[in-house]
N, C-alpha and C positions, 0 to 999 in steps of 0.2 A: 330514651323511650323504648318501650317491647313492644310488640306484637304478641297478644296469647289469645288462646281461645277459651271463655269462661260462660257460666253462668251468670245470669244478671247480677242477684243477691252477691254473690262472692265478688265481682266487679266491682260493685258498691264499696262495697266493706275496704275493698284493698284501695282502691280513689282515695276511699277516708285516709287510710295508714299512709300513703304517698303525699296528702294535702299536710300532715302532721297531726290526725288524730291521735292522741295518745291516750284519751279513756273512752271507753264504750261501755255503756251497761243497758240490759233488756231481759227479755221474759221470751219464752215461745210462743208461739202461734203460726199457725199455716197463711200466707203463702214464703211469709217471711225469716224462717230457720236458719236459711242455711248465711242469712246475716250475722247475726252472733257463734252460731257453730266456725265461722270464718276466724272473725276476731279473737276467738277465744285459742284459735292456733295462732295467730300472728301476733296480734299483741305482745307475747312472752318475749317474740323474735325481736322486735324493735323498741323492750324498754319500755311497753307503756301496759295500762291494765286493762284487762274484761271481768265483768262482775258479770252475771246470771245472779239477776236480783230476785226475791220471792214473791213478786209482781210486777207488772206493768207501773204501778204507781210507784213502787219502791225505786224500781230502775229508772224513771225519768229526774227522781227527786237525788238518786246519788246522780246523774247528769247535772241537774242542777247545781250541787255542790260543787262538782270537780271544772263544771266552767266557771265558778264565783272565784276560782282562784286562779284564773286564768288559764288554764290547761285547754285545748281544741279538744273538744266533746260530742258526742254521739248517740242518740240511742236509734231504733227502731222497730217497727211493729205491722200489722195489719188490724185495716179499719175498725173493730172494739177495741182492740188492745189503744189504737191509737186516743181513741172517747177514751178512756180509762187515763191517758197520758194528760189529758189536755190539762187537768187544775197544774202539772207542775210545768209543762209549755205555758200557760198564761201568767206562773211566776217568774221565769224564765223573762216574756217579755215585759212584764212591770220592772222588774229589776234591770234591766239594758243588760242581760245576760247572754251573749252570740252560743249558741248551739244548735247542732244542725239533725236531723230527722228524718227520716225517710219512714212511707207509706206505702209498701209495698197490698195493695186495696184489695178486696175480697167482696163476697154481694153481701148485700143488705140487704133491711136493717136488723139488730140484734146479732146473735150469735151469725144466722144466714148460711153462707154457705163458703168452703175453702176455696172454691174456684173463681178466677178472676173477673174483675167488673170495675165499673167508675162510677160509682155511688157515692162517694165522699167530696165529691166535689163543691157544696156549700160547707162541707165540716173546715173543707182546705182553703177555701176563699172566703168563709165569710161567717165564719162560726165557731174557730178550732180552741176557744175557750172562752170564759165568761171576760167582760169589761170590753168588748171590742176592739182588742187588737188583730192589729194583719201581719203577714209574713210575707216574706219575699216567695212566690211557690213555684216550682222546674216540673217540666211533663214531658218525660222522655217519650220520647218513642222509637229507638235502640238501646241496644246496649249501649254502645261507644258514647251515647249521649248520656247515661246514664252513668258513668263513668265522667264525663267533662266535667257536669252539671252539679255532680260531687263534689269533686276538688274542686271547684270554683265556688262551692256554695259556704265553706267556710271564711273564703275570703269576703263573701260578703254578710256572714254572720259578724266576723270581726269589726268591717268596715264600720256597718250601724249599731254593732252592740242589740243583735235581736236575731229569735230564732229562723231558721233557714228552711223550708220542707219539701224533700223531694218526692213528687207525688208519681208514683208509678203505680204498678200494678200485677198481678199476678203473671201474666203473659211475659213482660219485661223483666220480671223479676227471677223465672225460672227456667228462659229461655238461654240458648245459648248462642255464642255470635262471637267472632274475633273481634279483638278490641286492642287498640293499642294506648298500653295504659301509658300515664304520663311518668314525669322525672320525681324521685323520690327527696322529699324535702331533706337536707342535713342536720345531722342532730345540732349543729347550729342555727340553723333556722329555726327549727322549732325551739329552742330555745330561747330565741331573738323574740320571735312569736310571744312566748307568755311573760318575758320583760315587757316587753312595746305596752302590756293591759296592767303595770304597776301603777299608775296612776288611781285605776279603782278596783282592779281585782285583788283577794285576798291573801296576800304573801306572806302571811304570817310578820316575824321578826325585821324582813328586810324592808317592811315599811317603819318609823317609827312613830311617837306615841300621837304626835302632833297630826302626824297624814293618817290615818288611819282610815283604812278601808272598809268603806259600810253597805252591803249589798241588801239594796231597800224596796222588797215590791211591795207596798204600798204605802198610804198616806195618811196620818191623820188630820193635818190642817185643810182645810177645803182649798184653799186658795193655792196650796203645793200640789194637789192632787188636779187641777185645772192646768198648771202649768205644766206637768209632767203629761196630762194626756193632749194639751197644746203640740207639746215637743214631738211628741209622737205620731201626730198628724203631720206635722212639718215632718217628719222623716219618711211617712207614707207617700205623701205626694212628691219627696222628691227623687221616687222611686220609675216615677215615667219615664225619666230618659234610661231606665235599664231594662225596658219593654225589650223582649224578643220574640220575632213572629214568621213564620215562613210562609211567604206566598206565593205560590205556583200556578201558572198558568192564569192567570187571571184575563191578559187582555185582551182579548177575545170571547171572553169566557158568555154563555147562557145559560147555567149553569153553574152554582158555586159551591162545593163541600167545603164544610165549615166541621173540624172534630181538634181532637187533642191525644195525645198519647198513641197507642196503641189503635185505636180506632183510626189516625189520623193517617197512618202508616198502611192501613188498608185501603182509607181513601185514597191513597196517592197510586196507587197498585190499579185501583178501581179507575181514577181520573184517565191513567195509560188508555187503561183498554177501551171506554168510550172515545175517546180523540180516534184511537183505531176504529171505531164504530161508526164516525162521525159526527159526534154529538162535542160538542165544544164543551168540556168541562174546566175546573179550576177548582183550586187549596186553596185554604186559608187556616194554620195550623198555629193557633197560641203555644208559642214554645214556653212564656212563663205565661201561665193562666193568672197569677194576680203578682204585680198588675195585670191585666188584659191588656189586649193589643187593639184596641177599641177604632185608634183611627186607621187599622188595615183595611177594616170593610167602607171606608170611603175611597178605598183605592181601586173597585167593584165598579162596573160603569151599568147603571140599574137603567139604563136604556134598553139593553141589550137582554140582561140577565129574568129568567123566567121564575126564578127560586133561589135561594139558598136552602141548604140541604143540612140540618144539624146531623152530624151523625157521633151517639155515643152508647156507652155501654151502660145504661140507666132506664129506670123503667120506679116515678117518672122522671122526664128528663130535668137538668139542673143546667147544665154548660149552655143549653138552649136561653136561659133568661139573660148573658152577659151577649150573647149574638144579636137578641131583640134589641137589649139598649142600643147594640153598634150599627144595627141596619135602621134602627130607626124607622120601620114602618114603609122604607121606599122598596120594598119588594113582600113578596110570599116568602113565609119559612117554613121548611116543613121540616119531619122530623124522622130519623132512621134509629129505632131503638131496640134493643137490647137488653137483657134482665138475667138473674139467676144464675149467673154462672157461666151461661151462655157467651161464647164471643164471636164480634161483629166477625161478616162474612162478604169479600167481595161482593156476590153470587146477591144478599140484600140490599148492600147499596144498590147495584147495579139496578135490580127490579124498581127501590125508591127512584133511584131518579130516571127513569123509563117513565113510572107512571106521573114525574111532573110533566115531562116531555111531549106526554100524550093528553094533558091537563084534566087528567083525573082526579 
């Protein structure tokens, strides 16, 4: 393992090459450049390819391809470009095709605006293409975690055979931070790697005529198309015990911030300096936003607690409706928002939750 000091995007990108990504392809868009500009130098270095396709749809659908034959796959984008991606992400997950993605977010909606925000937050948990599927989704809030969340995220594209999506955002994505990246996979590994997927991915010849590899997203018989979106749910749900959640400060807490990402990172900055203030605060940070971390907020002792506090970079807010199912009604939520480009600031938490304090 290294120690270096990078920007987020290029962090991303090299996690992938170290995980064993070997194809990458994508389109520009701000805030997420300098992810493909990465690849497109390293790649060469380790034997595998970048394409700069002549759209966002074009680059997701040769993604599509280059994982149907087993290869570790990649694209990425910001918030349109990603809606542009989704019909070949939702082939991706009809077909049990593992590729992995990254949302490096921008504000909404429509073109909107290049500076950073979390407005995609229903596009990532619960909309990211048509027929209803879900994805496993990671919400950094460093670098270094941005970097983990990567190389670990193909392992678990492979695991289920379905796409992976790191949802970050333009602050994480263009910030910079030491990071100690991980150990670089061996060209035997990855090569073990896309034997291990001959059973259905497409190998051309060294399958023969009898096994032959059929990469199917969708159905015609009603009754296959039942069973295939059965299966899918079975693999949905058996995604709860891979919940990850960080909670700080809770037991004491009268006060609870409740964010994600980059938002959640300022909470935690903001929770310090109240405790210094004397005001009991506490986290609650969904590291994978879906699944959601649902039974953390039963870990809140709402005897005690005057509010939870949503705080995100949305305007209206969205990560607020997954906190409602979890508090279930036994406390006040209120909400700390953010819009346009804008990003959260100590300096407004802090005022949000003074005035629950003061029960304004």
């Amino acid at each position: 393992m290294s120690r270096v000091f990078m920007k987020g995007c290029e962090a991303i990108a090299e996690a992938a090459v170290r995980a064993g990504c070997r194809f990458f392809a994508g389109y520009p868009i701000t805030p997420q450049n300098e992810i493909p500009e990465y690849f497109s130098r390293r790649m060469p270095e380790v034997g595998g390819v970048f394409v700069q396709g002549e759209s966002e749809v074009a680059s997701v659908n040769m993604v599509y391809g280059a994982a149907s034959a087993g290869v570790r796959a990649m694209t990425s984008s910001s918030s349109p470009g990603i809606a542009l991606k989704s019909e070949g992400i939702s082939y991706c997950a009809a077909a049990r095709i593992p590729m992995v993605y990254a949302n490096i977010s921008r504000g909404g909606p429509g073109v909107g605006s290049i500076q950073p925000a979390q407005m995609d937050y229903f596009q990532a948990t619960r909309a990211s293409g048509n027929g209803g599927f879900q994805m496993m989704v990671f919400a950094p809030s460093t670098v270094q975690e941005a970097v983990d969340m990567t190389y670990a995220a193909f392992d678990y594209a492979d695991r289920d055979r379905n796409p992976v999506l790191i949802l970050a955002d333009g602050v994480i994505g263009t910030m910079m931070e030491p990071v100690v990246l991980p150990g670089m996979k061996s060209e035997e590994e990855v090569a073990a790697l896309k034997a291990s997927k001959q059973g259905w991915a497409c190998v051309g010849h060294k399958l023969d005529y009898a096994h032959r590899a059929w990469i199917q997203p969708g159905h015609w018989l009603t009754s296959d198309m039942q069973k295939a979106n059965e299966d899918a749910a079975a693999l949905y749900e058996s995604w709860k015990k891979d919940v990850q959640v960080e909670e700080y400060r809770l037991e004491d807490a009268e006060v609870v911030l409740t964010a994600y990402g980059i938002s959640a990172r300022i909470c935690k900055s903001a929770v310090e300096l109240l405790r210094a203030q004397g005001v009991k605060a506490g986290l609650i940070r969904p590291i994978t936003v879906h699944p959601f971390p649902y039974a953390a907020y039963d870990h809140i002792d709402y005897s005690k607690v005057k509010a939870v506090l949503d705080v995100e970079m949305s305007i209206p807010a969205q990560f607020v409706d997954d906190v409602a199912v979890a508090v279930k009604d036994r406390c006040l939520i209120e909400t700390c928002l953010c819009s346009g480009g804008n990003i959260m600031s100590r300096d407004k938490v802090l005022a949000a939750v003074k005035k629950i304090m003061e029960g304004k």
